[in-house]
Biotite code that builds the C-alpha atoms (Angstrom):
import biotite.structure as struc

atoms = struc.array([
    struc.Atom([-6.640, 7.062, -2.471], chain_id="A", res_id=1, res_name="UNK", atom_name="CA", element="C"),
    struc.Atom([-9.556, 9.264, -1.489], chain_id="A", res_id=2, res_name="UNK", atom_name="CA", element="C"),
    struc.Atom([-11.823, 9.343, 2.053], chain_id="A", res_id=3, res_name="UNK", atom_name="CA", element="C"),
    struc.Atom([-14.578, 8.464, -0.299], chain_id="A", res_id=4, res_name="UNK", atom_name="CA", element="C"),
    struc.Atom([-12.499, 5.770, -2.041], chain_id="A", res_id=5, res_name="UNK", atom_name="CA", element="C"),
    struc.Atom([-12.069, 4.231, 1.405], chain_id="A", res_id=6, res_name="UNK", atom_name="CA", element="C"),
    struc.Atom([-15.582, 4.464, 2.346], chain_id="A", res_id=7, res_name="UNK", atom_name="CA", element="C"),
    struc.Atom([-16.730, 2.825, -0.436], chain_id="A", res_id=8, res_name="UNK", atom_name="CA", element="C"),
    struc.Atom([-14.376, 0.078, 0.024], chain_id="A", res_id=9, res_name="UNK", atom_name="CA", element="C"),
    struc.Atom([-16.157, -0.111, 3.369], chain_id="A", res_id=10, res_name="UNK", atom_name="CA", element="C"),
    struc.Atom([-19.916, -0.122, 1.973], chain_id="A", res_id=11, res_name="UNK", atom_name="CA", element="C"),
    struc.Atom([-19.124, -2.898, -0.050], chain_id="A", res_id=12, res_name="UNK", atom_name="CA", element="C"),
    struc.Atom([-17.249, -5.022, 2.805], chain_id="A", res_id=13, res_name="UNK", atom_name="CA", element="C"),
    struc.Atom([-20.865, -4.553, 4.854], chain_id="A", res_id=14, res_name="UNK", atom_name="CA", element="C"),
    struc.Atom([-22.760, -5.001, 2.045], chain_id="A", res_id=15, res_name="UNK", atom_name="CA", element="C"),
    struc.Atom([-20.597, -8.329, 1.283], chain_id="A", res_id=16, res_name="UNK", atom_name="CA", element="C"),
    struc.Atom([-21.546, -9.671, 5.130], chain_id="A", res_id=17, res_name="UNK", atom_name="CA", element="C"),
    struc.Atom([-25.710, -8.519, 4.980], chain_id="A", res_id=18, res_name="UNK", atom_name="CA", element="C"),
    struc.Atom([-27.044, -8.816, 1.654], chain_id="A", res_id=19, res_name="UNK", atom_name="CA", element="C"),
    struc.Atom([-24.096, -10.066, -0.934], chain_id="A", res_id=20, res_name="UNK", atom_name="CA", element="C"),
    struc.Atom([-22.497, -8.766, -3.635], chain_id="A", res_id=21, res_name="UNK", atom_name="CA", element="C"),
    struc.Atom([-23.500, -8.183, -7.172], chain_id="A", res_id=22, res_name="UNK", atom_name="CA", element="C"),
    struc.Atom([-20.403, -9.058, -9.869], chain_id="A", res_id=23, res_name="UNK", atom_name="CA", element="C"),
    struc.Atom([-20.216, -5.653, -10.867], chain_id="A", res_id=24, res_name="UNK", atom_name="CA", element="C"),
    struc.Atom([-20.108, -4.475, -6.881], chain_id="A", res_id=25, res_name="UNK", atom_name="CA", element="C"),
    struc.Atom([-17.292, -7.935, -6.563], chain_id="A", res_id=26, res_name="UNK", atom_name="CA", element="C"),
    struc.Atom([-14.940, -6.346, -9.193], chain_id="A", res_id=27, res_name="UNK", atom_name="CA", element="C"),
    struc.Atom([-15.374, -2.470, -7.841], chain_id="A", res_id=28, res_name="UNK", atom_name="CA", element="C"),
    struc.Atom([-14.496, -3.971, -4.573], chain_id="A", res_id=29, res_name="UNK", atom_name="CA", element="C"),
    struc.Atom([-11.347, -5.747, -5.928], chain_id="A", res_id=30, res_name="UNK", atom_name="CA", element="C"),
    struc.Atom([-10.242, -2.777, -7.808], chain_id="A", res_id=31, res_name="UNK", atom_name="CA", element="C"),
    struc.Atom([-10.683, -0.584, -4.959], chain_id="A", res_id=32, res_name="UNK", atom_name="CA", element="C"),
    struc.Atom([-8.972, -2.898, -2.506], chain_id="A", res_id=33, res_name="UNK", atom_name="CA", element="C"),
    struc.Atom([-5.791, -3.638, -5.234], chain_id="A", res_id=34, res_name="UNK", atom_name="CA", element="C"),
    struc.Atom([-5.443, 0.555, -5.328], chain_id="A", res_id=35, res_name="UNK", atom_name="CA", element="C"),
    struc.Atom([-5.434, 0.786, -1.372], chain_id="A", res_id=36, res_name="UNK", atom_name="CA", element="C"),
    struc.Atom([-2.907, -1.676, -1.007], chain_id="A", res_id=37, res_name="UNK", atom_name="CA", element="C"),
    struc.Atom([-0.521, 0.039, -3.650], chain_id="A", res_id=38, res_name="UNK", atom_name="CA", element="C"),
    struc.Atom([-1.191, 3.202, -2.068], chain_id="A", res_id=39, res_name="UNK", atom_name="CA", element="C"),
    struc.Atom([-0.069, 1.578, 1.598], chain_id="A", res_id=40, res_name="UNK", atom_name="CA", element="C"),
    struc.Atom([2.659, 0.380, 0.116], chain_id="A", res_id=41, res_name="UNK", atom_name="CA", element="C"),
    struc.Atom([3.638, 3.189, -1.966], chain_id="A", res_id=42, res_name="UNK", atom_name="CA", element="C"),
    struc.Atom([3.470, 5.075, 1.709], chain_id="A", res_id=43, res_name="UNK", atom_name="CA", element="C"),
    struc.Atom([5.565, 2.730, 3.074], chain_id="A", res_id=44, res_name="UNK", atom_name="CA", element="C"),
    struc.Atom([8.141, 2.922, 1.289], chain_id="A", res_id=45, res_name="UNK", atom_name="CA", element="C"),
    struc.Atom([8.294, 6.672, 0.540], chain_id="A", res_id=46, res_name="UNK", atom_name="CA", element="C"),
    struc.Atom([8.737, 6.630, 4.889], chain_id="A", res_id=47, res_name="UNK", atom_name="CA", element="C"),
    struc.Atom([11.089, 3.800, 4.621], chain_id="A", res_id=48, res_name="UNK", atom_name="CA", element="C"),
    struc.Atom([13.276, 6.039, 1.733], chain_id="A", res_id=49, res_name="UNK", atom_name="CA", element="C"),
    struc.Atom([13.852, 8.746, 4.931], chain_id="A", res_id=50, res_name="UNK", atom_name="CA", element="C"),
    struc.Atom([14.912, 5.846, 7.684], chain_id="A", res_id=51, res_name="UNK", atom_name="CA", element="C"),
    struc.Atom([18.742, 5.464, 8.276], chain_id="A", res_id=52, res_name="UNK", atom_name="CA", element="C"),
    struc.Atom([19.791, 2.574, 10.887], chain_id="A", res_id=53, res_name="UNK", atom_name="CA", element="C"),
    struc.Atom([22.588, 3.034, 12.863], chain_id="A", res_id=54, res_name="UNK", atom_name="CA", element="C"),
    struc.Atom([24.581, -0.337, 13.159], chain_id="A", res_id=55, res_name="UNK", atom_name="CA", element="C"),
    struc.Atom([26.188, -1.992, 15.812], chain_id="A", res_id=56, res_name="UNK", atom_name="CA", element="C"),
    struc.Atom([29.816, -1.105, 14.582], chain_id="A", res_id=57, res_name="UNK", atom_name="CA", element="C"),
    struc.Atom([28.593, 2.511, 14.025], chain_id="A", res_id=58, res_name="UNK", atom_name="CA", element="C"),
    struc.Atom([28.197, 2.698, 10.373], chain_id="A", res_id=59, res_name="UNK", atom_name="CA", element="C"),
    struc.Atom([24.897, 4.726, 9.102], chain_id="A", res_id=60, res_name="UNK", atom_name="CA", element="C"),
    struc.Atom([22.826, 2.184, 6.632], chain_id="A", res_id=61, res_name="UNK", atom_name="CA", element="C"),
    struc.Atom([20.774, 4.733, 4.658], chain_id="A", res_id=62, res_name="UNK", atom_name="CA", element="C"),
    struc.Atom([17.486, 2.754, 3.740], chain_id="A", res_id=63, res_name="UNK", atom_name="CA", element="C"),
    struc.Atom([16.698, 5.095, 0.735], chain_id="A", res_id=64, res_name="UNK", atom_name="CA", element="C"),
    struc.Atom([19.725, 3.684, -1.160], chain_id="A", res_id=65, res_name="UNK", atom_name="CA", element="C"),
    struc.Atom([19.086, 0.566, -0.605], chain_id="A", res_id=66, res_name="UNK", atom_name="CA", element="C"),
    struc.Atom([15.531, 0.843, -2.091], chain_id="A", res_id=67, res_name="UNK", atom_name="CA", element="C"),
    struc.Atom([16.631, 2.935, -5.126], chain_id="A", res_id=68, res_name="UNK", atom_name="CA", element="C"),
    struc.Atom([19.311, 0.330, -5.801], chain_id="A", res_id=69, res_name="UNK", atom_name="CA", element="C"),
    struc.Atom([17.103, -2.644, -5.979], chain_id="A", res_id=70, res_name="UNK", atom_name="CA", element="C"),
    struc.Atom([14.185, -0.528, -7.645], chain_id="A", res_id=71, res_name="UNK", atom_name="CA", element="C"),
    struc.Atom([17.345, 0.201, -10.228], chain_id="A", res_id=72, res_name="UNK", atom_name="CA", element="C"),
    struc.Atom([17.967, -3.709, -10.528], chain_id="A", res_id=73, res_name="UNK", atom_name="CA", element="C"),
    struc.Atom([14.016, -4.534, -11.248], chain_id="A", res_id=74, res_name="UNK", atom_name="CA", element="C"),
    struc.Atom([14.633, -1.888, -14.399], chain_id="A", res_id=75, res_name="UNK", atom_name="CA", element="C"),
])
């Protein structure tokens, strides 16, 4: 997602609270909103794929396994 992307998504949010939206401005707003949130989450879990938890009993829980086994299972 681009700096422009994301500034759009934030002309049509004011726009949406002044003036309204036309449909064609409603659907470029949902588009642009559905593409930031898989980007967030796509960030997310890329960060989440380098996090290791230590447990309580000592053990090292690598988090990256655990996603790329259940991304495995949804295959």
């Amino acid at each position: 997602m681009t700096e422009k992307e994301i500034q759009r998504i934030n002309e049509l949010y004011h726009k949406s609270k002044t003036e309204g939206l036309m449909p064609e401005e409603k659907s470029e707003q949902a588009r642009l909103r559905g593409e930031y949130i898989r980007a967030i989450r796509q960030n997310l879990k890329n960060t989440l794929k380098n996090v290791s938890i230590l447990e309580p009993d000592g053990r090292v829980t690598d988090v990256g396994k655990i996603i790329e086994a259940r991304d495995r299972k949804k295959q």
